[in-house]
Backbone as JSON Lines, residues from 0, in Angstrom:
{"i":0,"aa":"X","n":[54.96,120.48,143.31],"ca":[54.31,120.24,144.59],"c":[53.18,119.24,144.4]}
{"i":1,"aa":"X","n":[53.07,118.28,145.07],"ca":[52.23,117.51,145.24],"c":[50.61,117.83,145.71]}
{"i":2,"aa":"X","n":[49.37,117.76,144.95],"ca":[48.51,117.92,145.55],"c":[46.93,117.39,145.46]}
{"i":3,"aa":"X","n":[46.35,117.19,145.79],"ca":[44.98,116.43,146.4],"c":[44.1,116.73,145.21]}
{"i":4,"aa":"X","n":[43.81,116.07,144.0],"ca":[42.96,116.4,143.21],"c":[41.93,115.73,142.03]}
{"i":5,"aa":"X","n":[41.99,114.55,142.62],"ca":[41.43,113.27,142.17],"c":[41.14,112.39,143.31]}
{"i":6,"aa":"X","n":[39.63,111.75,143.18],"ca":[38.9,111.27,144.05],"c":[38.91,109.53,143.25]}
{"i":7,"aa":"X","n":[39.07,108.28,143.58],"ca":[38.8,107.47,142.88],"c":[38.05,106.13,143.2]}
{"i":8,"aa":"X","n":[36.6,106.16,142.87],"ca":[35.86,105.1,144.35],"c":[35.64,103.67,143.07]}
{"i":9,"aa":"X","n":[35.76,102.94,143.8],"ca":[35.17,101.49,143.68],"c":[33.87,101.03,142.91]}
{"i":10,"aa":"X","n":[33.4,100.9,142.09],"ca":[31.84,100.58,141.86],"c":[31.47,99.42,141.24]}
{"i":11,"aa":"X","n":[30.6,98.89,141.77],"ca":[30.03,97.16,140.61],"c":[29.31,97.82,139.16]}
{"i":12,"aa":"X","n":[28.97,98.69,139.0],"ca":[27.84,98.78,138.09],"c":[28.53,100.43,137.46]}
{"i":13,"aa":"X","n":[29.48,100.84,136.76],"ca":[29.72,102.15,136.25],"c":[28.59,103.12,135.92]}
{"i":14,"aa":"X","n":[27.83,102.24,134.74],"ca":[27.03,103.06,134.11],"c":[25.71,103.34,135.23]}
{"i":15,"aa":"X","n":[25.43,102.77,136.27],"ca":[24.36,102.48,137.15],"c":[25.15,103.92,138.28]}
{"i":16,"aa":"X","n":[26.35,103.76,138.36],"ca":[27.08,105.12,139.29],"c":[26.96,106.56,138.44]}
{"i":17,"aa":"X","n":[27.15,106.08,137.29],"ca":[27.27,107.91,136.49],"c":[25.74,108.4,136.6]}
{"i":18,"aa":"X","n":[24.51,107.33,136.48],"ca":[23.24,107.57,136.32],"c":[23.32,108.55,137.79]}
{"i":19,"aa":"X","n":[23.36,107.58,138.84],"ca":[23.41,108.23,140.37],"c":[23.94,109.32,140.55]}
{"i":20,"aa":"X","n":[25.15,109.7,139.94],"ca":[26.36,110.56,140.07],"c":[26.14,112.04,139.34]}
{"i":21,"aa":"X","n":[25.72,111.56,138.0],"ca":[25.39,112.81,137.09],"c":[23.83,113.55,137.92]}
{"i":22,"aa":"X","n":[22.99,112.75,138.21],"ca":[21.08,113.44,139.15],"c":[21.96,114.08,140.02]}
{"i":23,"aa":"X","n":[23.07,113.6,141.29],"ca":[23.52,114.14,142.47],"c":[24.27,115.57,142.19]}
{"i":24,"aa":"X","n":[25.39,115.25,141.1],"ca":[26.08,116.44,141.29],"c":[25.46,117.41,140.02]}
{"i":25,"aa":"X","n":[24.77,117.53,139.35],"ca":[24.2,117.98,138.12],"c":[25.14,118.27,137.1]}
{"i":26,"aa":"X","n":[25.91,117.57,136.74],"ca":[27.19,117.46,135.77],"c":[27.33,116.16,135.06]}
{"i":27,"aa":"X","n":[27.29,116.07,134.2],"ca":[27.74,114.79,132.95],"c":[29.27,114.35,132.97]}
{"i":28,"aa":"X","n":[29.43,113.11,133.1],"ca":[30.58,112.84,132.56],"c":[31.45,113.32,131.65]}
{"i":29,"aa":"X","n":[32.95,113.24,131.73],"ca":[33.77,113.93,130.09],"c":[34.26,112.33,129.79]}
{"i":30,"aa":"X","n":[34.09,111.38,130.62],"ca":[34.81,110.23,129.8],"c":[33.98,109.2,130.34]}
{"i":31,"aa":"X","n":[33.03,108.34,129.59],"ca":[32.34,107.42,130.22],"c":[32.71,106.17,129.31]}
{"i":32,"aa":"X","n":[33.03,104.96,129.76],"ca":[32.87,103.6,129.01],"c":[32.62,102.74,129.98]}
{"i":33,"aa":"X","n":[32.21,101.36,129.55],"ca":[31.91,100.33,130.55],"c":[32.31,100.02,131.73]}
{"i":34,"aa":"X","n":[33.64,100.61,131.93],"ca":[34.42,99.82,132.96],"c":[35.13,101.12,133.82]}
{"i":35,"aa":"X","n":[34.77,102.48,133.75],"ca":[34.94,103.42,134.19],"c":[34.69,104.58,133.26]}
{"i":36,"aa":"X","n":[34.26,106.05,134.62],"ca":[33.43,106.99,134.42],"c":[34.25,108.29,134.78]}
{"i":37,"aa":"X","n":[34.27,109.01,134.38],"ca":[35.05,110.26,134.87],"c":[34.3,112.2,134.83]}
{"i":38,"aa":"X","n":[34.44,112.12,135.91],"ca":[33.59,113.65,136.32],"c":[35.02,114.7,136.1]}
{"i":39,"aa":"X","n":[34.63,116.06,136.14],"ca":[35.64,117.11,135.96],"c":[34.31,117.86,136.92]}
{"i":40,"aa":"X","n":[34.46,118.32,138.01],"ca":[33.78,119.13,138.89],"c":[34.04,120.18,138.67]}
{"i":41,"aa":"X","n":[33.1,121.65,138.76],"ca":[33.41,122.67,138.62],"c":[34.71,123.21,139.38]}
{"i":42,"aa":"X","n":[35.06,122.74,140.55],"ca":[36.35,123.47,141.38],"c":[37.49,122.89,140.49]}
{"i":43,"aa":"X","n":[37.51,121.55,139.75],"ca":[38.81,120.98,139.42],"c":[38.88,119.82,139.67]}
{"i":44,"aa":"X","n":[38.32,119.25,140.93],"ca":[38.54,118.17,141.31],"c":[37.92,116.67,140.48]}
{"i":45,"aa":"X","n":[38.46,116.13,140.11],"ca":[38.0,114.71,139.53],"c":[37.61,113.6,140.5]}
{"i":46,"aa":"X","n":[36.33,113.44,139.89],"ca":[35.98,112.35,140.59],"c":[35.89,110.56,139.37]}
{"i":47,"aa":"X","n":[36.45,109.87,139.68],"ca":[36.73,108.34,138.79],"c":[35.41,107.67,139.42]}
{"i":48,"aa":"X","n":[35.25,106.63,138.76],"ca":[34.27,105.36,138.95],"c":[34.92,104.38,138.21]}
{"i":49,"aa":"X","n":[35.39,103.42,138.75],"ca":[35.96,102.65,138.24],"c":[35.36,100.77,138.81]}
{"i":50,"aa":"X","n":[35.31,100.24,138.01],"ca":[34.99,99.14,137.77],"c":[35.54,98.15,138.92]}
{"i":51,"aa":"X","n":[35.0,97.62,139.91],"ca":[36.05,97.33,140.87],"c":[36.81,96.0,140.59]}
{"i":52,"aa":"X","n":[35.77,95.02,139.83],"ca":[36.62,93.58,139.04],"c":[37.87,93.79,138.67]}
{"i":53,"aa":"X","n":[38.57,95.33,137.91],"ca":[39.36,95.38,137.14],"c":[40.52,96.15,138.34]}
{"i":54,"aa":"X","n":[40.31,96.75,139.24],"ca":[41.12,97.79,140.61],"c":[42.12,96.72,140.62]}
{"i":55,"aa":"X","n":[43.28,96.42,140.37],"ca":[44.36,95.8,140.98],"c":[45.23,96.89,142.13]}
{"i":56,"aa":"X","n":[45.56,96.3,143.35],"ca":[45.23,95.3,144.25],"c":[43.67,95.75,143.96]}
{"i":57,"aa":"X","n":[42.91,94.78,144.63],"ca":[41.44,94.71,144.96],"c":[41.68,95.81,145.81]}
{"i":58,"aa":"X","n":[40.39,96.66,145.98],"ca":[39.63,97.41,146.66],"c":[39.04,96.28,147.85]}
{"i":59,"aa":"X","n":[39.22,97.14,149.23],"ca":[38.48,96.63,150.05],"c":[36.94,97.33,149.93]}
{"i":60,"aa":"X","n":[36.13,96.83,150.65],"ca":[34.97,96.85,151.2],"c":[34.73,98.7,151.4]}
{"i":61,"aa":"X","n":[33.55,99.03,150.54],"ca":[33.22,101.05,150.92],"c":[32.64,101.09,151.99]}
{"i":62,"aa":"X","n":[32.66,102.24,152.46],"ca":[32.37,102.88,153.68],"c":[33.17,103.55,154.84]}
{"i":63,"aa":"X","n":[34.24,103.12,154.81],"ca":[35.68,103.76,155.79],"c":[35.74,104.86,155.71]}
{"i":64,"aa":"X","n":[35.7,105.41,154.28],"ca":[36.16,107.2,153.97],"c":[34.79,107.68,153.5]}
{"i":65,"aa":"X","n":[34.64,109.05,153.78],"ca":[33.82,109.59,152.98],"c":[34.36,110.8,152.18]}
{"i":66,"aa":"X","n":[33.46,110.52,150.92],"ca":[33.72,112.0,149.69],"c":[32.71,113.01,150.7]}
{"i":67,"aa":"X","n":[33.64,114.14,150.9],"ca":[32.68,115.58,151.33],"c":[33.05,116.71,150.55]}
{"i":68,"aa":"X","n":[31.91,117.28,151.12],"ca":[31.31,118.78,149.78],"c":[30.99,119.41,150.89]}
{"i":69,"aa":"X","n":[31.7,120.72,150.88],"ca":[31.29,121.88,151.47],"c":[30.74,122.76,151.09]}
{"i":70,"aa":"X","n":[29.65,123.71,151.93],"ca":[28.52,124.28,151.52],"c":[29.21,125.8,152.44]}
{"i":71,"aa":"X","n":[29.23,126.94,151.54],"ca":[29.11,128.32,152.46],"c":[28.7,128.72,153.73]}
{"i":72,"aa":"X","n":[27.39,128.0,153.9],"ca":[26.16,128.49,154.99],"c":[25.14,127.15,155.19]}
{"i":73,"aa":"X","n":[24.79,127.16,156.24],"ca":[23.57,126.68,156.71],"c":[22.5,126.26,155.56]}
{"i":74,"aa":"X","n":[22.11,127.07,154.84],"ca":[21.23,126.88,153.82],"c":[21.44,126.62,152.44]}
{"i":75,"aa":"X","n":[22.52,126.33,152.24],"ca":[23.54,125.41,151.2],"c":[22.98,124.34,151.74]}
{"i":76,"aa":"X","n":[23.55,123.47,152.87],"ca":[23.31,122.66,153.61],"c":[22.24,121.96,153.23]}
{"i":77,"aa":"X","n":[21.49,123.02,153.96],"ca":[19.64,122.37,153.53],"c":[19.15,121.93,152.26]}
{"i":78,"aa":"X","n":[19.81,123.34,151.6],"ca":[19.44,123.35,149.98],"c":[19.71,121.95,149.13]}
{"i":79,"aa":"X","n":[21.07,121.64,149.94],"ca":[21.73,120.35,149.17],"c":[20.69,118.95,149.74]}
{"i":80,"aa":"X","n":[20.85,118.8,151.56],"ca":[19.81,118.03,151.62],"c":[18.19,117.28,150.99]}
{"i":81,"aa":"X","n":[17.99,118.86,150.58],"ca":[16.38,119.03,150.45],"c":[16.56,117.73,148.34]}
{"i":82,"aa":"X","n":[17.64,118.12,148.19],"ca":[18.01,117.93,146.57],"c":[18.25,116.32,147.05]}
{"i":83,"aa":"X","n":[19.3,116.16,147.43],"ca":[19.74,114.91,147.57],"c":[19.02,113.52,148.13]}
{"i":84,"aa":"X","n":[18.08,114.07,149.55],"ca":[17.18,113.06,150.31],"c":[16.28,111.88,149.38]}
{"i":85,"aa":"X","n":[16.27,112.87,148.04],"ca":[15.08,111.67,147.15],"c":[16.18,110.8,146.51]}
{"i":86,"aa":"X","n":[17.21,111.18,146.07],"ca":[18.35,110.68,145.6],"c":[19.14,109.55,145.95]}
{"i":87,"aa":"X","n":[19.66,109.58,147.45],"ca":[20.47,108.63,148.09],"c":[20.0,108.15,149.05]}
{"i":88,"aa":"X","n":[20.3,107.15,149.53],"ca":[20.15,107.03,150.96],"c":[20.48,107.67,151.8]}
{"i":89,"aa":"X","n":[19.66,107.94,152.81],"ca":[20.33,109.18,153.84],"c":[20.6,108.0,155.21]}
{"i":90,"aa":"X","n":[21.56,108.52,155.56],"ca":[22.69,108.05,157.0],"c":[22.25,108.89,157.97]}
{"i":91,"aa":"X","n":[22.48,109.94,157.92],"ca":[22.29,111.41,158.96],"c":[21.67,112.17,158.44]}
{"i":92,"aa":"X","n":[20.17,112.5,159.08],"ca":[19.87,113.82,158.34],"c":[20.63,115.11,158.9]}
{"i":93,"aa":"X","n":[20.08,116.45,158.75],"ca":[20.81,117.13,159.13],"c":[21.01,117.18,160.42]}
{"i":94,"aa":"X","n":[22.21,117.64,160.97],"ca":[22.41,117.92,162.4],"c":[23.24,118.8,162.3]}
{"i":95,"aa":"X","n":[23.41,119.66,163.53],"ca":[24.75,120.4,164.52],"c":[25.23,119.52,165.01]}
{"i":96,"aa":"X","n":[26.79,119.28,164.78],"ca":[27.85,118.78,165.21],"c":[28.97,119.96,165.6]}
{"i":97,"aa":"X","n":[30.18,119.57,166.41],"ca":[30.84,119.81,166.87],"c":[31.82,120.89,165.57]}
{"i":98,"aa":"X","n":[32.25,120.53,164.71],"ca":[32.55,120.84,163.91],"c":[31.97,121.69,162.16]}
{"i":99,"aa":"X","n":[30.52,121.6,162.87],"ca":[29.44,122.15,161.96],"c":[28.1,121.72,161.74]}
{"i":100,"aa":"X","n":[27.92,122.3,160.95],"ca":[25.78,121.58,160.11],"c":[26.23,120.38,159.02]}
{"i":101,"aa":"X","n":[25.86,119.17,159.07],"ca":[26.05,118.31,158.21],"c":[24.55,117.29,158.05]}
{"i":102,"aa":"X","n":[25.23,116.8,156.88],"ca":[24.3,115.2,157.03],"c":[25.18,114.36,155.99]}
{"i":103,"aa":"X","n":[24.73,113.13,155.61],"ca":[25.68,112.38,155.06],"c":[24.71,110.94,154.31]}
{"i":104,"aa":"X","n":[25.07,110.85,152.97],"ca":[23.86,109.84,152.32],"c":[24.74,108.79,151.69]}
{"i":105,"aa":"X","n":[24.56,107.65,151.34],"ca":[25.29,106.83,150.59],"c":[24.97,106.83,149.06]}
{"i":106,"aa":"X","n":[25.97,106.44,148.3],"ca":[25.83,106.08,147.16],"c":[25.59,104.21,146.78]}
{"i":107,"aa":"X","n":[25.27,104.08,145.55],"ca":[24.73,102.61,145.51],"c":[26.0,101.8,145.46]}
{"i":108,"aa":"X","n":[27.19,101.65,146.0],"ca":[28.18,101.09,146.62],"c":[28.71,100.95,147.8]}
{"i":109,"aa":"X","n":[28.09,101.92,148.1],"ca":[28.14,102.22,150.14],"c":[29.3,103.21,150.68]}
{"i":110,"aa":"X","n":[29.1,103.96,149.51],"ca":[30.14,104.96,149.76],"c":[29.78,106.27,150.23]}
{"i":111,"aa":"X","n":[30.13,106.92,151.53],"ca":[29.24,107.91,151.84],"c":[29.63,109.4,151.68]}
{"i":112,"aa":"X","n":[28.77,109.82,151.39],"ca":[28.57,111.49,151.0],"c":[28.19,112.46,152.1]}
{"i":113,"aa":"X","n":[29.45,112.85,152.65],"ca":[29.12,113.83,153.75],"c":[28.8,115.69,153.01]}
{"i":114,"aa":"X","n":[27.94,116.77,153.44],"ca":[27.97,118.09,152.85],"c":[27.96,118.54,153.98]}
{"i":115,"aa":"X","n":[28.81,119.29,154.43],"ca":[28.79,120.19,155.43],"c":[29.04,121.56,155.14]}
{"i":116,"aa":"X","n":[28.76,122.67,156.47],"ca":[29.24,123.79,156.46],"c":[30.21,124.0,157.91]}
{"i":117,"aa":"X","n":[31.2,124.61,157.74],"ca":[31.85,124.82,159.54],"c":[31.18,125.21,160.19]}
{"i":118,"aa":"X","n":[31.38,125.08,161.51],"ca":[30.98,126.04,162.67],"c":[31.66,127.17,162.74]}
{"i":119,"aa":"X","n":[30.57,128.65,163.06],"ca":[31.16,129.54,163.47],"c":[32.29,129.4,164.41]}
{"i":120,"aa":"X","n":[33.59,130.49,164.4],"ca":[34.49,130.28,165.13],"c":[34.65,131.44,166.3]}
């Protein structure tokens, strides 16, 4: 069966993304060299950094998709905000949306980082 378990973003600067990447998610790389970076997240999921000079086809332009992280509760949410705000650029601080509590920050490629929790149902 086919399934969803590798994330793989674009970056000018690798070692300048793992710096960003390792403060954000508090996890070290398992495979780092010049030209790409590789996370093993506690759930499983892999996240790549890869060198974008080298991406055949080229990578378009970041920002279209965002990587999201879900939080239990409301105060995950915050908790993560309160961590992240010195970290990234923030897009949205927190809000109630339609679909839950979120906010959403960029990384130094312009790739954005949504954390949400659902809305009660």
């Amino acid at each position: 069966m086919r399934a969803l378990n590798y994330i793989l973003l674009s970056v000018a600067n690798p070692a300048k993304s793992a710096e960003f990447y390792s403060g954000l998610l508090g996890v070290q790389p398992v495979e780092n060299s010049p030209t790409f970076v590789l996370y093993v997240l506690p759930n499983g999921i892999k996240l790549g950094l890869w060198i974008a000079g080298e991406i055949k086809p080229s990578p378009r332009a970041a920002g279209g998709v965002e990587v999201t992280f879900s939080e239990t509760d409301k105060a995950g949410v915050e908790a993560s905000y309160a961590d992240w705000k010195s970290k990234a650029k923030v897009l949205q601080e927190p809000t109630e949306m339609d679909f839950g509590f979120t906010f959403v920050v960029e990384d130094p490629d312009g790739h954005r980082l949504r954390v949400f929790t659902s809305a009660p149902r």
